[in-house]
VEXSETOR-234795 format. One record per residue (C-alpha): residue number from 1; x, y, z. Coordinates in steps of 0.25 Angstrom, whole numbers, plus 5000, padded with zeros to 4 digits. Layout:
! VEXSETOR-234795
n;x;y;z
NUM;X;Y;Z
...
//
This chain:
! VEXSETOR-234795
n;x;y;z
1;5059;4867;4965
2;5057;4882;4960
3;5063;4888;4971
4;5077;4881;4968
5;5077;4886;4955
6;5091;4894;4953
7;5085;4905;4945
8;5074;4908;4959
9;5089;4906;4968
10;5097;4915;4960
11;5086;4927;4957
12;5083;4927;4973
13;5098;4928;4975
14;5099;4938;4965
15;5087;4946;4970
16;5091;4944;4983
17;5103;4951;4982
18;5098;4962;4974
19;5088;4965;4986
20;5101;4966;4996
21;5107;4974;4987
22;5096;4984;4984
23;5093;4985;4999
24;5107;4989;5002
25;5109;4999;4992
26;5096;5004;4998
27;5102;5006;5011
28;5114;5011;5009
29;5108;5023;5000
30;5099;5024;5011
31;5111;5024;5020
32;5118;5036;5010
33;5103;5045;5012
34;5103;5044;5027
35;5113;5056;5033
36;5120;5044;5043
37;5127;5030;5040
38;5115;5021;5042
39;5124;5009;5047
40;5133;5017;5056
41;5120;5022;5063
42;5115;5009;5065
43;5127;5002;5068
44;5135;5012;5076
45;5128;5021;5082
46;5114;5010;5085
47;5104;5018;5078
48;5092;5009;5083
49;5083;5019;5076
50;5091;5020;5063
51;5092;5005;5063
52;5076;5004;5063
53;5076;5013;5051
54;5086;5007;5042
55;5079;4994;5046
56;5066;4998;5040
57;5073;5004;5028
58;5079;4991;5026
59;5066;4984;5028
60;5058;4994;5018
61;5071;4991;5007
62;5070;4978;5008
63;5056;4976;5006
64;5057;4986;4995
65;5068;4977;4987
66;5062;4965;4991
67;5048;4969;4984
68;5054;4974;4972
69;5062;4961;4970
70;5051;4953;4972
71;5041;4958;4963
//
């Protein structure tokens, strides 16, 4: 079987881990550019609104790491 090869399990792990990491580095220099803590707005202070936003930034970072590990 081809999907059980190690080398297929350990570059998915790898590249895996390389996606997360990207996309949180991406968040938190987002986080730095915006004038306000990010997180404290959406967790303290229930920033419905700011919460929508960051989700689709989240959303628009992830696709963007995931295609340029794809291909």
């Amino acid at each position: 079987m081809e999907i059980l090869n190690p080398v297929y399990l350990v570059n998915s792990l790898v590249y895996s881990l390389l996606g997360v990491f990207v996309f949180w580095v991406c968040f938190l220099v987002i986080d730095k550019l915006t004038p306000y803590n990010l997180w404290k707005e959406i967790v303290e202070e229930k920033n419905v609104s700011l919460a929508i936003v960051v989700g689709a930034m989240c959303l628009g970072i992830a696709l963007i790491v995931a295609s340029a590990i794809h291909g």
